[in-house]
C-alpha positions in Angstrom: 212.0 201.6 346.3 209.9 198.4 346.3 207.9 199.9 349.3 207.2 202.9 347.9 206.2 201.1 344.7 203.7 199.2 346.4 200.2 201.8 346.7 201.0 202.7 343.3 200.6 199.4 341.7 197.8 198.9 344.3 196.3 202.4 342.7 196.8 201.7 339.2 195.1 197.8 339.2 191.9 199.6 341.2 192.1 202.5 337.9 192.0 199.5 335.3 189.5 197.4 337.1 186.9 200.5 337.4 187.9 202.2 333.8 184.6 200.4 331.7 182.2 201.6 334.6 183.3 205.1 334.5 183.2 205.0 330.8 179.8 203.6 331.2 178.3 206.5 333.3 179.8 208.8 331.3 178.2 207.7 328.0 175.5 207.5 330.1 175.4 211.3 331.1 176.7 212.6 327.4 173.6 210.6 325.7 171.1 211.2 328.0 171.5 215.4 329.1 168.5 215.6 331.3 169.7 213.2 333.6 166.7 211.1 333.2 167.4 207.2 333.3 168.9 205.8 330.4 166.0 204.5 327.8 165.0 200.9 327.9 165.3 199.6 324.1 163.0 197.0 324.6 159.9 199.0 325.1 160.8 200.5 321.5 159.5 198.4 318.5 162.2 197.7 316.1 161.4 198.1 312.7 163.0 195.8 310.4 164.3 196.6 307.3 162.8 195.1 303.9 162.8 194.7 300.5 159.1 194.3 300.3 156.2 195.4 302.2 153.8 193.7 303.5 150.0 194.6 304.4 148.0 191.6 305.9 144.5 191.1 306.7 143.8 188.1 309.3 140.7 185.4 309.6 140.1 186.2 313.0 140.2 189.9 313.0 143.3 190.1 315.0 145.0 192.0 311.9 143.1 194.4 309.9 144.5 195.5 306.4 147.8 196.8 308.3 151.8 196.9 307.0 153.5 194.3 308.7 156.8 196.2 309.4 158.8 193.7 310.9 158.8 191.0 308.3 162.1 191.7 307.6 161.3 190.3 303.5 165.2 191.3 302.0 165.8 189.3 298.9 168.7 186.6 299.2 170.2 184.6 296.8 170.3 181.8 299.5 168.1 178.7 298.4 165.6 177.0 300.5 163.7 173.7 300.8 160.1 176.2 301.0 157.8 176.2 298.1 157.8 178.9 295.3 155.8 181.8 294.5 157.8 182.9 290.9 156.5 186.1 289.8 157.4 187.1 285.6 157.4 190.3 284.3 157.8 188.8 281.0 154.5 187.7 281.0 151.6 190.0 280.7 147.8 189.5 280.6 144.9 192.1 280.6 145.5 195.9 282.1 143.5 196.8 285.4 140.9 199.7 285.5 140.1 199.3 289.7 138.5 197.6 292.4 135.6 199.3 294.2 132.0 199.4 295.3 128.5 200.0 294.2 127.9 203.6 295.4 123.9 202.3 296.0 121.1 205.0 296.8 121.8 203.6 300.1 125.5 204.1 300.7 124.9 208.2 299.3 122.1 208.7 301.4 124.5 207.3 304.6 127.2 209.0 304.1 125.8 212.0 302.7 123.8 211.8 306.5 127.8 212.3 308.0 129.0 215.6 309.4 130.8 217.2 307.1 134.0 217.0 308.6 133.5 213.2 308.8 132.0 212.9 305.4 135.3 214.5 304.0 137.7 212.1 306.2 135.6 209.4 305.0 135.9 210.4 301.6 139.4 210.8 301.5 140.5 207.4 303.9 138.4 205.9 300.3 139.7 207.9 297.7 142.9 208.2 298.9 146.2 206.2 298.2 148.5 207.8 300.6 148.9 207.0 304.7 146.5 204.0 305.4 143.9 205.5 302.9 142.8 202.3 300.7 142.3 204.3 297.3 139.0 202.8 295.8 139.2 203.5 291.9 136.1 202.1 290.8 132.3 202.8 291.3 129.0 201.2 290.3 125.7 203.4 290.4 122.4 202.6 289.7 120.8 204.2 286.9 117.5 205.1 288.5 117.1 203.2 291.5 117.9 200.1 292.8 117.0 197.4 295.3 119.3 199.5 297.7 117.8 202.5 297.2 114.8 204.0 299.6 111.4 202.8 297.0 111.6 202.3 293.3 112.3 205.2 290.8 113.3 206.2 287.2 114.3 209.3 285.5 110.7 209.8 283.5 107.9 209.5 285.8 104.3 210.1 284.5 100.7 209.5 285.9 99.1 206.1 284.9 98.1 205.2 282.0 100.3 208.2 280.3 103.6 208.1 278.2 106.4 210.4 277.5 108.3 209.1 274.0 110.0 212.8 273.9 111.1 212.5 277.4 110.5 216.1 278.2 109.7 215.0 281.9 112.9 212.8 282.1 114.8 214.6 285.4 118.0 213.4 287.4 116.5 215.8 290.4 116.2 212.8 292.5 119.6 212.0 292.2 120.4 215.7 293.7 120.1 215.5 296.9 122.8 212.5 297.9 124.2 210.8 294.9 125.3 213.4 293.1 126.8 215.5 295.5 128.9 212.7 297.2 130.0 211.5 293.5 131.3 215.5 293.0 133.5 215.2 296.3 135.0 212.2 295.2 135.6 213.2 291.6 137.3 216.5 293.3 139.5 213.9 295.2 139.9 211.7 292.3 139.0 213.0 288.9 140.0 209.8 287.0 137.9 207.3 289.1 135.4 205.4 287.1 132.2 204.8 287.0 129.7 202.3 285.9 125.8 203.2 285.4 123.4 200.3 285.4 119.7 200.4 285.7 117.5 198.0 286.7 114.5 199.0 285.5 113.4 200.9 282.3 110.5 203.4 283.3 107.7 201.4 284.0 105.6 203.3 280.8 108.0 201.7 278.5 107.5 198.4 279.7 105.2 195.1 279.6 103.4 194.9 282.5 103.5 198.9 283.6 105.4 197.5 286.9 108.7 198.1 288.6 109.0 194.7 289.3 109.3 192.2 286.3 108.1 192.9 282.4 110.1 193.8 279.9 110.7 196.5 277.5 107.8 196.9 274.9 109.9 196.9 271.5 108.3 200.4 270.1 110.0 202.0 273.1 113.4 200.9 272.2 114.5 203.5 270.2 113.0 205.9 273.4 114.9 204.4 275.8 118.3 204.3 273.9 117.4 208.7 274.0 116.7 208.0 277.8 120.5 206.7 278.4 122.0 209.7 276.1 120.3 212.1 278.2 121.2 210.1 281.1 124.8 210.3 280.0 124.8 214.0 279.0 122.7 215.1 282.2 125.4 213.7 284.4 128.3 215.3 282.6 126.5 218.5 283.0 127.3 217.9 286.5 130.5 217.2 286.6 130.6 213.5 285.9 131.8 211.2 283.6 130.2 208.1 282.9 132.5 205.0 281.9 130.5 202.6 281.0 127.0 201.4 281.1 125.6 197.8 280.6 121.8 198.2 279.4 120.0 196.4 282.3 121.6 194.4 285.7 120.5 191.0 285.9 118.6 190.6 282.9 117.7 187.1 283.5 116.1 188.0 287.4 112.4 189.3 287.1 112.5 189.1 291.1 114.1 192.4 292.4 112.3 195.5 293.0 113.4 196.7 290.3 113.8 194.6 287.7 113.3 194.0 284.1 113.6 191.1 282.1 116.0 191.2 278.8 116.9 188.2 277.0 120.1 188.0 274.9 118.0 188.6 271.8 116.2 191.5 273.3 119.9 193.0 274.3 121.7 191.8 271.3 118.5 193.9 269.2 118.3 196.6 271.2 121.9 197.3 271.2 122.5 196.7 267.3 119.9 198.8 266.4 119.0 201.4 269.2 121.6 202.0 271.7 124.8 201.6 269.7 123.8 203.9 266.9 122.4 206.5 269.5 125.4 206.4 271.1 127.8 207.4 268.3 125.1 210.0 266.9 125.6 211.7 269.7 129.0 211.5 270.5 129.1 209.5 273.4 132.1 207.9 274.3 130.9 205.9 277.0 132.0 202.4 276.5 128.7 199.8 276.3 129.3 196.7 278.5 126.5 193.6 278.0 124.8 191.0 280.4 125.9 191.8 283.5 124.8 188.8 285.4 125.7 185.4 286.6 128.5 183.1 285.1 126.4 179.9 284.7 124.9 181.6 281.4 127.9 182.6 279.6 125.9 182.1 276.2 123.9 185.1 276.6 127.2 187.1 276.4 128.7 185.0 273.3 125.3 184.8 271.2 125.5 188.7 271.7 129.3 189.2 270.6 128.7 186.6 268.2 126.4 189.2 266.1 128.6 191.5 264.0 126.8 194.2 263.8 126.5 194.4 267.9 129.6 193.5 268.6 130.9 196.3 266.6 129.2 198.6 269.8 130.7 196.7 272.5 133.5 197.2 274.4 132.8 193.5 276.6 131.2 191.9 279.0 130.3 192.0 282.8 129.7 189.0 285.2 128.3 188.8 289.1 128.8 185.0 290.8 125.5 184.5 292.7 125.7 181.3 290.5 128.2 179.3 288.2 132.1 179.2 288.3 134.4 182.2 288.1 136.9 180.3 285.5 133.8 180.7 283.2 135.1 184.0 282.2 137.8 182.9 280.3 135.4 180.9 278.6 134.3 183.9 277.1 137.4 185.4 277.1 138.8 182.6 274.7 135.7 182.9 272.2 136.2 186.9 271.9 139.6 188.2 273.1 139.6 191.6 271.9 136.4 191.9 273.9 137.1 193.3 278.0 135.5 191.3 280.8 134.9 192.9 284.1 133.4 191.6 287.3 130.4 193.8 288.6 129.0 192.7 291.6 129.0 190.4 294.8 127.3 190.6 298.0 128.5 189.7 301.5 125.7 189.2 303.6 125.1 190.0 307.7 124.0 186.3 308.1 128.5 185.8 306.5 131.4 184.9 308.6 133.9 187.3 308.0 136.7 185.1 307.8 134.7 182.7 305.7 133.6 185.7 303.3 137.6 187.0 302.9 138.7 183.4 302.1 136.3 183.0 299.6 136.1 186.9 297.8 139.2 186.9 297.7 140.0 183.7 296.0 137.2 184.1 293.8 137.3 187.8 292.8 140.3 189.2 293.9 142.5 186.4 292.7 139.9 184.4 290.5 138.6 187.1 288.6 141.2 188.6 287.7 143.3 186.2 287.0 140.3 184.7 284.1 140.9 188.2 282.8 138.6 190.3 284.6 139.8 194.2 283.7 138.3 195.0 287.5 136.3 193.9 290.4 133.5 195.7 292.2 132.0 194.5 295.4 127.8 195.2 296.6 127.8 197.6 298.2 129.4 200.3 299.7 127.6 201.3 303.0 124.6 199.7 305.2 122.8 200.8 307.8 123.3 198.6 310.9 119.6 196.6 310.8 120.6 196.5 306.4 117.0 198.6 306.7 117.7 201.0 303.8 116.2 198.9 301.0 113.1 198.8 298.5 110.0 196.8 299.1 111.4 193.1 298.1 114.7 194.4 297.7 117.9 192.7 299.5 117.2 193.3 303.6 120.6 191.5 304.4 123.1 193.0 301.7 126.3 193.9 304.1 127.4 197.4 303.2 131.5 197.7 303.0 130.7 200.0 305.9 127.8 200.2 308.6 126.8 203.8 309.2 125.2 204.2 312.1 123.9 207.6 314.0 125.1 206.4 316.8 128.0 204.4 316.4 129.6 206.1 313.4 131.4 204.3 310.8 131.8 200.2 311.3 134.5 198.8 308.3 133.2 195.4 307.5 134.6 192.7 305.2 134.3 194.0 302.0 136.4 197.0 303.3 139.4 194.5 303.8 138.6 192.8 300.4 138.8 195.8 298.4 141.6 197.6 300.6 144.6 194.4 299.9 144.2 195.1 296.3 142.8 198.5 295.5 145.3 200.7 297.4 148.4 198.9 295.6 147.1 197.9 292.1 146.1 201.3 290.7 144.9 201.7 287.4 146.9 201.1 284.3 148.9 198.5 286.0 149.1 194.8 284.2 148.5 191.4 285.5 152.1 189.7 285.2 152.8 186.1 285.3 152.7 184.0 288.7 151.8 180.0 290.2 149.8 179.0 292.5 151.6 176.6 295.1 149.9 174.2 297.9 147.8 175.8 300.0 148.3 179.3 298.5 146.5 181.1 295.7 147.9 184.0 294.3 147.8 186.8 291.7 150.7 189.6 290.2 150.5 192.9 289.2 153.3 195.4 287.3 152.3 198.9 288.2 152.7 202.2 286.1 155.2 203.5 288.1 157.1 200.1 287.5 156.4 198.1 291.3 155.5 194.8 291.4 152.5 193.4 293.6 151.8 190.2 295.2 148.4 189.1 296.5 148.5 185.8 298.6 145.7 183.7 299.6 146.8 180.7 302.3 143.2 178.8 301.9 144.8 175.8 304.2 144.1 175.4 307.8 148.1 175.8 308.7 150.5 178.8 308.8 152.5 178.4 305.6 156.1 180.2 305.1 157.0 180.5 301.3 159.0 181.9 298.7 158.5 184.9 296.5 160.9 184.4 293.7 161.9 187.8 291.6 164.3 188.1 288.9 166.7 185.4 290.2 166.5 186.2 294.1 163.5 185.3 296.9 162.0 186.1 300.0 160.6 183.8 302.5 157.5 185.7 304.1 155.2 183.3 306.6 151.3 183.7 306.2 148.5 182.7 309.1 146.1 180.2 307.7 142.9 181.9 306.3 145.0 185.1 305.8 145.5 187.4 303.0 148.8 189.0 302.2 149.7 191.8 299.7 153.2 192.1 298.9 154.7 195.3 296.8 158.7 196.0 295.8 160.3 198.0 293.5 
């Protein structure tokens, strides 16, 4: 019996010993029919699951406005020695209209130049919210031309020496060809976007010096050009579009543009009390009246404005570029009048920038700054360039860095501005609320509550060192890193 035992044993201790192979093969077979070899896992990126996203734009162009999917941000109750974002719904500041661009002359004559097929994808990647579309929700146009337009115009042109005070020659023909059709496609993709009008020149027959450039409005034209804006207003509505807001001139206190016009806070304060305001509600016109619209080291010209009664009564706020003075400035003004808006209108990036230089400091300035001394929006100048910045009046700005270069050749070129615009625009839509948050070390930061009820992060690491942190939220944290020089948005529900 023990001999014939033997081969068995021998058989069965061979069975056990080969048993995970065979079991191997065979899972191998079952899970892969076709008989091809089995798939290596590492070639497959592994997305990690999160609590929060995260879209990050990089210094050094190695990371452009994209969703960092392996972040792995889930919200523990574990503590940390890290510093601490703490983000409070319980504490609310201003709403948000948008973040955008200046839709120049320029920037409609470029992309209105695009094929129609890229026009529309253009359009849409813009206007859009959903996929990696970076849904822009605020526009500023020139009323009439301005420095970024082809040579200097207004909507009532007449020979020399001639005047029109019944404006039966004023015409928004010129604006037919690119402005106006490019605003219709994006008010068919978004019909709530808003817009501001601005013009930087009165028609040059109203005015001082009978010049584009310089002068100022000859006081027995004011009542004329308060008509000019309602027929502005109403001319454009006939078209389709909607005018939020205007502010009465850009840059009032700069007689060196082409155009310009010079408008002191007395001459606004006058023309507004008297002319525009009253013109306005004659005629029914809703569109809100926003003043100054220039740099923050003059924050009087705003107040000594507001401060008059029988202005202020017309005035929905006050708008502010940063060529010069200090972005905290605005609460300044927000503290004297706080049931008056703010809004931030316009900032350049040049082609003489740095781009990591230029995100550091937009962002912390407007993005963050801006808005968090109660700016309702943020616009950056401008929207689209030519590649040699050639598409400019006589005078006008010949290095003003488009969002976009459009180019014949190369096609569409997403500069700085893009990226600025994108980390906030495509997250914080309009109608959501700056919420409480703290700035810690290195990092600069401002929160949003949206309407559909998500919360939104923007992170600035201004230090020269890759920083991890924590997020803090309703008693729990996550501990995402940041590059130095990056900027971070982080959304959850």
């Amino acid at each position: 019996m023990l001999r014939e035992s033997k081969p068995i044993i021998k058989n069965y201790f061979w069975m056990v010993l080969l048993l995970p192979f065979l079991i191997y093969f065979a899972g191998c077979k079952k899970n892969n029919p076709t008989n091809n070899p089995p798939v290596n896992n590492d070639t497959i990126p592994t997305i990690v699951k999160s609590d929060v996203a995260f879209w990050m734009t990089k210094p050094d162009k190695s990371v452009l406005f994209k969703e960092q999917t392996n972040a792995g941000l889930v919200f523990s109750s574990s503590p940390n020695g890290y510093s601490t974002i703490n983000v409070d719904t319980t504490t609310t500041y201003q709403s948000i209209d948008g973040f955008g661009f200046a839709l120049t002359g320029a920037s409609a004559e470029l992309i209105n130049y695009l094929s129609e097929s890229n026009k529309e994808a253009l359009l849409q990647e813009l206007f859009l919210t959903d996929s990696t579309n970076i849904g822009v929700s605020y526009l500023r146009i020139s009323l009439g031309a301005s420095d970024l337009s082809s040579a200097p115009f207004t909507y009532d042109e007449v020979y020399p020496g001639q005047t029109d005070t019944t404006l039966q020659n004023f015409s928004i023909d010129k604006e037919k060809k690119d402005l106006i059709p490019i605003l219709q496609k994006i008010i068919a993709l978004d019909p709530s976007i808003k817009i501001i009008a601005t013009p930087w020149t009165a028609p040059i027959w109203m005015k001082t010096n009978d010049s584009y450039e310089g002068g100022s409005l000859k006081p027995q034209y004011y009542g004329v050009y308060a008509k000019y804006f309602v027929k502005y207003i109403q001319a454009m509505k006939a078209e389709g579009i909607n005018i939020t807001a205007i502010t009465p001139q850009n840059e009032p206190l700069n007689a060196y543009n082409n155009p310009a016009m010079l408008m002191t806070s007395a001459e606004e304060d006058n023309f507004v009390k008297n002319y525009l305001g009253p013109a306005f509600k004659a005629n029914n016109i809703n569109t809100k009246i926003i003043i100054y619209d220039h740099n923050l080291d003059h924050p009087e010209y705003a107040i000594s404005i507001l401060s008059d009664t029988a202005a202020s009564k017309y005035i929905d706020g006050s708008a502010f570029h940063l060529y010069a003075g200090d972005i905290n400035t605005m609460s300044t003004v927000h503290n004297a009048f706080p049931n008056k808006n703010l809004y931030f209108t316009e900032q350049a990036t040049f082609s003489t920038g740095n781009f990591g230089g230029d995100l550091d400091w937009h962002v912390q300035n407007l993005i963050i700054g801006a808005i968090r001394n109660w700016s309702k929006n943020v616009i950056e100048w401008n929207l689209a360039s030519d590649p040699t910045q050639s598409l400019h009046t006589a005078g006008g700005c010949s290095s003003c860095l488009g969002a976009l270069t459009i180019s014949t050749n190369s096609g569409v070129t997403r500069n700085v501005s893009y990226y600025i615009i994108a980390q906030a625009a495509k997250f914080v839509r309009p109608g959501s609320v700056r919420i409480g948050s703290n700035n810690v070390d290195d990092l600069q930061d401002v929160a949003f509550k949206t309407p559909d009820g998500k919360k939104v992060l923007i992170v600035l690491n201004g230090g020269s060192y890759t920083s991890t942190f924590n997020i803090a939220f309703d008693g729990k944290t996550v501990t995402p890193t940041l590059s130095a020089g990056a900027v971070g948005t982080f959304i959850w529900k």
